[in-house]
N, C-alpha and C positions, 0 to 999 in steps of 0.2 A: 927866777925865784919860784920854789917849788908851790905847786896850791894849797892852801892850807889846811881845805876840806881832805885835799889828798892824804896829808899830813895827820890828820887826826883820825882817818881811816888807818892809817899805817899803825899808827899809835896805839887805837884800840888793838886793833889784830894782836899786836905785839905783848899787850898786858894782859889780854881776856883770851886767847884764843888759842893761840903757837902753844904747841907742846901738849896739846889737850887733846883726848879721844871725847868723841861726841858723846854727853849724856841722854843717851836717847832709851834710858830704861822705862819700858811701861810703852813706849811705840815702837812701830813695827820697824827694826832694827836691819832689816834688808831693805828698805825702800828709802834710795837716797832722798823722796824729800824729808823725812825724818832727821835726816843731819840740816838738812837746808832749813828747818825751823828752828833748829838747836843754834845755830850758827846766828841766825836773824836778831832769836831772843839776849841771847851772849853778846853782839853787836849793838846790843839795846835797840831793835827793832823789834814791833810786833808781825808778826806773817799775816802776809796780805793778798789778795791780790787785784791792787792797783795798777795799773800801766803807765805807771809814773816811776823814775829811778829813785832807788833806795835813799843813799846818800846823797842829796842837792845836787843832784845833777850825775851822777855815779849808779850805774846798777851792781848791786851784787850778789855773784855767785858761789855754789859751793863745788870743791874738787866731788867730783865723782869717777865712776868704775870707768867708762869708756866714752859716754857721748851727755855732752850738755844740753841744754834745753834754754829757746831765746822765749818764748813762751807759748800759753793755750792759747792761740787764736784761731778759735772758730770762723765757719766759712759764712761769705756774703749771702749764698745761696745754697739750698741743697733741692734733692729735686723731691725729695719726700714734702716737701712743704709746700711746694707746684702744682695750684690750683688746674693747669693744663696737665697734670697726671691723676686727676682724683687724689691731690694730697695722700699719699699713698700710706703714710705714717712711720714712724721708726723699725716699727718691726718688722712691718713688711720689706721695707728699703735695707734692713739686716738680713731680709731671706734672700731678697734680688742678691744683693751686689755682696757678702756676708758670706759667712761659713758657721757653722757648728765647732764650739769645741769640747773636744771629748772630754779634754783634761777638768769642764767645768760643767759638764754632764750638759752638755750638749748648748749649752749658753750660744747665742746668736753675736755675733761680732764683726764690724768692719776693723778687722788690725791684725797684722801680721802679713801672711801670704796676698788676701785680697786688697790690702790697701796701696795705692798706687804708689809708682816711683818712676822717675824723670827716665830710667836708663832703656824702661822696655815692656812692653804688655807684657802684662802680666797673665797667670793665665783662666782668671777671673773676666778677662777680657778689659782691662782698668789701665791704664796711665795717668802720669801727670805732667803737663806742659803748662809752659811761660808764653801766652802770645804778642806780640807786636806791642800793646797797650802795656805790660807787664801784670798783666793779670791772670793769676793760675790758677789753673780750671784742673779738675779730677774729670778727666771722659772716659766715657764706657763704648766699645766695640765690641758687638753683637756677635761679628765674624770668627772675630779673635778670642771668643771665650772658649774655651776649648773643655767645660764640662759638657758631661755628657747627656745629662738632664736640662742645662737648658732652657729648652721650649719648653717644659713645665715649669719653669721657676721663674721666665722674666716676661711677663705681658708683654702683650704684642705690639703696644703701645711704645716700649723700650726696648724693642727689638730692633735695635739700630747704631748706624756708625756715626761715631763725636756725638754720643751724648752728655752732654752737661748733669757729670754726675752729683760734683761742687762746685764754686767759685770764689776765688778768694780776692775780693775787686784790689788794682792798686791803691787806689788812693787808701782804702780800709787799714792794709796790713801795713803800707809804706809810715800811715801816722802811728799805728802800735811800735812799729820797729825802730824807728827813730826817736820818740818820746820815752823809751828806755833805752838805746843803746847809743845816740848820736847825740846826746848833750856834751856832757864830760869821759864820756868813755864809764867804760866799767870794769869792775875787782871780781877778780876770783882767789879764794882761800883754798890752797890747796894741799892734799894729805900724803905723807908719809907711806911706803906699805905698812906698815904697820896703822895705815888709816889716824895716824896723827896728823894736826894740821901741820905744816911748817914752812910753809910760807904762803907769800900775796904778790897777787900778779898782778898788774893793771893793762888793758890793753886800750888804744885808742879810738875816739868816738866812730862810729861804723851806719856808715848812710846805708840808704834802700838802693841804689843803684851797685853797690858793689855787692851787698847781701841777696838780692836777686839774681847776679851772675850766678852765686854758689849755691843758687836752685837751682839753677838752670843746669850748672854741670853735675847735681847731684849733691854736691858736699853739704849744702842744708840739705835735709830732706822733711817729710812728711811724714810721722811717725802718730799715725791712726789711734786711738784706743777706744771708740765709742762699742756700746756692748749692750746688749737686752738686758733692762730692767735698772737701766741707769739712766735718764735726762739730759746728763752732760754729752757735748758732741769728742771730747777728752781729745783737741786736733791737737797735740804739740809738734812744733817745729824743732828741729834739733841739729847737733854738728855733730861729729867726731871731735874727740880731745886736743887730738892733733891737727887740728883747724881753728881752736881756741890758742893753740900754743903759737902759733904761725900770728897771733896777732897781737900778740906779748911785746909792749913797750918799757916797760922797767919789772923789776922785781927783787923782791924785799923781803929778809928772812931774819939776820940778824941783828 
């Protein structure tokens, strides 16, 4: 017998949602969370962000352009906060490890080129590994950073190999990622090209031991967006499409 909550998720989708371009005039109309609010409120949810699933036990999603988002979760630790580096503070820790971008007149940012990834130093001198415990650490290698500046940009303090640039403890992420994704599984609403919705996908509950493999080979990754003059550490975790579609149990259009 089908779930009922499933059922009435289907239901809505089907009378409030299929067939509909996002009303998202007055927000910013290129940045998929603007559909992802429109969808929530049309769902009769208010936007949140709790780390609790949507629907009783259900998280859900909106189709987007290329890769989804399982969510912000900030790290355990950072080292700008590390009383053993004179707490060094955000900005600095955006000069160290960080780059300038031009495109925002010269804005300080961990994201993009220097924010780590599982496949390989980067050349910021940054990776990120899964150790033994399942806990993932962003470290920095001194050796491997291959600017040319350098020794004027990183104390000599952090002038070294496997630094603990972040950490992300298991137990921390394991409870965010399962108290949204491993109760009842979760829906995504997904769009048309022409960006209509038209159909719902549900895929089933997904533990921390299989979603830590697909960091460990890459397919989550680490998608950085912290930036000078902002508070937020902006960590989202994210997949490609087509690792959301690989985990599609049923789906529902007409």
């Amino acid at each position: 017998m089908e779930d009922p909550v499933k059922l009435r998720i289907i239901k809505l989708f089907r009378e409030r949602v299929r067939g509909n371009l996002p009303d998202i005039i007055g927000e910013f109309s290129t940045h998929d969370g603007s559909s992802g609010h429109w969808l929530e409120r049309t769902m009769g949810l208010r936007p949140n962000s709790s780390n609790s699933p949507d629907f009783e036990g259900y998280e859900m999603k909106t189709g987007t352009r290329s890769k989804t988002t399982f969510g912000d979760w900030s790290a355990d630790y950072y080292i700008y906060k590390d009383p053993a580096f004179g707490k060094v503070g955000r900005g600095l820790f955006l000069k160290i490890f960080g780059r300038p971008n031009p495109l925002r007149r010269n804005r300080l940012s961990w994201s993009g080129e220097p924010s780590p990834k599982v496949s390989h130093v980067n050349k910021f001198g940054q990776i990120l590994v899964v150790d033994f415990s399942s806990n993932i650490l962003a470290l920095y290698f001194y050796s491997k950073d291959t600017r040319p500046d350098k020794k004027s940009i990183v104390p000599l303090s952090m002038q070294r190999e496997s630094l603990v640039v972040a950490r992300w403890d298991m137990e921390s992420i394991k409870s965010k990622l399962e108290r949204k994704f491993n109760q009842k599984g979760w829906f995504k609403c997904n769009k048309d090209k022409q960006g209509k919705y038209n159909c719902i996908v549900f895929g089933a509950p997904l533990s921390f031991d299989k979603w830590i493999e697909a960091v460990k080979n890459g397919t989550v990754f680490f998608d950085s967006g912290m930036y000078e003059g902002n508070s937020r550490p902006y960590s989202q975790w994210r997949a490609n499409n087509d690792f959301w579609a690989s985990l599609v149990v049923s789906s529902h259009s007409g």
